[in-house]
Structure formats: structure tokens, C-alpha cells
C-alpha positions as CSV (number, residue, x, y, z in Angstrom):
1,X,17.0,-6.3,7.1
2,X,15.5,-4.3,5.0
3,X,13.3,-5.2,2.6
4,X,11.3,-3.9,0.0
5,X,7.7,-5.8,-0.5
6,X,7.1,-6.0,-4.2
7,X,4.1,-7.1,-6.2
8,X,3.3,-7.8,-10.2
9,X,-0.1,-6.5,-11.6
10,X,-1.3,-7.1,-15.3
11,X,-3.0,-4.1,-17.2
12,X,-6.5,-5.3,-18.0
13,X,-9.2,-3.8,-19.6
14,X,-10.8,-2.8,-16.2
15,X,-8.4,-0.4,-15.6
16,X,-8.3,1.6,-18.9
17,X,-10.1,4.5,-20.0
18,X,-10.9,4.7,-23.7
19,X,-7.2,5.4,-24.9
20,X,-6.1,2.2,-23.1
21,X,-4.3,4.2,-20.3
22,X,-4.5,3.8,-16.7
23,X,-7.5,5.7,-15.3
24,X,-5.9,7.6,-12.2
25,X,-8.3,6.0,-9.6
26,X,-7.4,2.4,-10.6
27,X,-4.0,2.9,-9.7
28,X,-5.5,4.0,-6.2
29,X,-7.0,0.7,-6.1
30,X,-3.9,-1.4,-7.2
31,X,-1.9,0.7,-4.6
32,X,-4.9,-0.1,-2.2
33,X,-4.1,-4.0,-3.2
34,X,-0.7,-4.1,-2.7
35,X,-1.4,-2.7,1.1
36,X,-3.3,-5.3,1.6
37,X,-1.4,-8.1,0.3
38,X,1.7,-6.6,1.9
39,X,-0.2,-6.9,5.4
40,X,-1.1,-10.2,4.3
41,X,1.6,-12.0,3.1
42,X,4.5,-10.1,5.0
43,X,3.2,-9.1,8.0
44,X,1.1,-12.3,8.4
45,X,-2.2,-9.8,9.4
46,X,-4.7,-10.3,6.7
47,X,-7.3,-8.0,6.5
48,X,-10.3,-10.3,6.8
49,X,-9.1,-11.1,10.0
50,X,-7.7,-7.9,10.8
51,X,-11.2,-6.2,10.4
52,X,-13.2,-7.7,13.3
53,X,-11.8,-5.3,16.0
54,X,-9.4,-3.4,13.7
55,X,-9.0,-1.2,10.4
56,X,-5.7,0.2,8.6
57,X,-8.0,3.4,6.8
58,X,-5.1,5.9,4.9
59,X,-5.4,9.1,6.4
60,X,-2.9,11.1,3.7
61,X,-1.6,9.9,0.2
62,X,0.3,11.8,-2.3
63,X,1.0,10.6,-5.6
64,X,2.8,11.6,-8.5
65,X,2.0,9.8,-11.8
66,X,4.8,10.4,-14.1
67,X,4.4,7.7,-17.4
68,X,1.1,6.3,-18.6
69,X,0.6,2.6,-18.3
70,X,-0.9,0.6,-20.9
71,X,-3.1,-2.2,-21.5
72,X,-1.7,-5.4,-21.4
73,X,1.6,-4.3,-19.5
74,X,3.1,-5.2,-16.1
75,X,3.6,-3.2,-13.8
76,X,6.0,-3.8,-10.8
77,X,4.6,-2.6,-7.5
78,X,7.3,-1.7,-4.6
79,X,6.2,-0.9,-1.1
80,X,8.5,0.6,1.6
81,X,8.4,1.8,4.9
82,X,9.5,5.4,5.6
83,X,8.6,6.0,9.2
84,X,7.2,4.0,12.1
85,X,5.2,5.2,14.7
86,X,3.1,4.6,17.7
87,X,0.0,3.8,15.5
88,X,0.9,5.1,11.8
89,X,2.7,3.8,9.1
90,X,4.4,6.3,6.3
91,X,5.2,4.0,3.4
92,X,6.7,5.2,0.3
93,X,5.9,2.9,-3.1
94,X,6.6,3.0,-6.9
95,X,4.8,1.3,-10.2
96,X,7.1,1.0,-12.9
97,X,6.5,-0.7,-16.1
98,X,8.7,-3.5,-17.6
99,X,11.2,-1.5,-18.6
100,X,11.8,0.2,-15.1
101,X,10.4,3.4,-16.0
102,X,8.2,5.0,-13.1
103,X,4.8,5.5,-13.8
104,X,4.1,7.0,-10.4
105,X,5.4,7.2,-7.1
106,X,4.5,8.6,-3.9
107,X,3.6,8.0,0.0
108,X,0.9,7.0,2.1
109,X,0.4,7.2,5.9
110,X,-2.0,4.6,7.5
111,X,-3.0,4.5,10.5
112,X,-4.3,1.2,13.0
113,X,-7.5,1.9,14.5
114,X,-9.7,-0.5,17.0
115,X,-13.6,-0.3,16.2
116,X,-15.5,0.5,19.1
117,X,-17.3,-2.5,20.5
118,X,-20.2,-1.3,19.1
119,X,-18.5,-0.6,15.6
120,X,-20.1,3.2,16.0
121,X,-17.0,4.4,15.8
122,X,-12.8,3.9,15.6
123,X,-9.9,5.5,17.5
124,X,-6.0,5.0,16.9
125,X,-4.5,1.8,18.7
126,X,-0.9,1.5,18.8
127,X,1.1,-1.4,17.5
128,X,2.2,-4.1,19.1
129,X,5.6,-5.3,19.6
130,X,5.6,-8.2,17.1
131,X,4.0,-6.3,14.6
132,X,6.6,-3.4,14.6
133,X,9.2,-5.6,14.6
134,X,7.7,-6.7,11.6
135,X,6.7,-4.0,10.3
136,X,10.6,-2.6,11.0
137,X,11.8,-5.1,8.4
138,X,10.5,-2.7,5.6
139,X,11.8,0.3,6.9
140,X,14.2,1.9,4.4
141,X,16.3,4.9,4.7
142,X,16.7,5.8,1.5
143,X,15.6,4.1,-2.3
């Protein structure tokens, strides 16, 4: 099974700069989004639960934006995954805009970490069982 987790996000004012583009770093965040709502609603591990003992922080992204998107648009947000590990995730995604044209693509590699008990610090922690079989389920070959 493998599945691609896909998301829709509106345009709004709060992402534009003054000629009504996309300002690079709010696609960050809508990228950010969709991680989180991926670990929400498909791998049933929310982040405000996630976050008493345990983080997901990205520790490498690389983007390519290749169209500008524009106020008022939809884009369509596709996450993958790419490769699994012990403790880190590479997951490829893509926004395109409503015609299917990619605005920007790229990966990102997260990695589980467990707080300290003390929260003075992190270290990596690997998966468990049920959550790479989950996580498995996203795991594409090729796109």
C-alpha cells in the first residue's frame, strides 16, 4: 500500500508579499503543516501529544520552487515517504496549483527525538514497530 498523504491549502493574504505571490518562508510553514497533519491524521500521532516526551525537529530540507502561487489559489499538498530508518524519515512532497503545475518540490528528513527528563536536551529514539508499519504505508519508490 502505498499511499500518498495529500492536503488542500487556500492562498490568503497572510502568505503574500506585496505582489500577491507566495513569500518563500510561508511555504516552509504550509510544508511544516502538512507534516504535522500527516502525523496527525495518518499516523494517528498528533503532535500535542507527541511533544511531552518526544519531538519530530527537520534536520535537512531542500526545496525547489519552480511557479509562483497566488492569492486566492489552491494549492494541493502531496507528502511521500522516500526512506525509512531507524529514527529518520526522508519524505519527498510537492505543491501544485489547480491546474497541476508544480510550484515547488523537494525533500525533508526528520528525525524522532525523546526530550531528556529534564527537557535540557534531546537525543534520537528509534521508531517503534507500529509506527513504521505505519509510517511504511507512505513509502514510495518512485512518483
Amino acid at each position: 500500500m502505498n499511499h500518498i498523504f495529500i492536503k488542500t491549502e487556500k492562498v490568503r493574504f497572510q502568505h503574500v508579499d506585496y505582489a500577491g505571490i507566495v513569500f518563500y518562508p510561508r511555504f516552509l510553514e504550509m510544508l511544516n503543516c502538512l507534516v504535522e497533519d500527516w502525523f496527525e491524521e495518518a499516523l494517528g500521532r498528533p503532535f500535542s501529544k507527541m511533544h511531552e516526551t518526544n519531538g519530530i525537529p527537520t534536520v535537512d530540507l531542500k526545496v525547489q520552487f519552480k511557479k509562483a502561487a497566488r492569492l486566492g489559489e489552491t494549492l494541493t499538498k502531496k507528502l511521500w515517504v522516500k526512506h525509512l530508518g531507524g529514527a529518520s524519515i526522508l519524505c519527498g512532497f510537492r505543491f501544485e496549483d489547480e491546474a497541476g503545475a508544480t510550484c515547488l518540490e523537494g525533500e525533508v528528513t526528520l528525525v524522532n527525538v525523546a526530550f531528556n527528563p529534564n527537557r535540557d536536551g534531546i537525543k534520537a529514539e528509534a521508531f517503534n514497530d507500529d509506527m513504521k508499519h505505519k509510517i511504511n504505508q507512505y513509502l514510495l519508490v518512485t512518483l
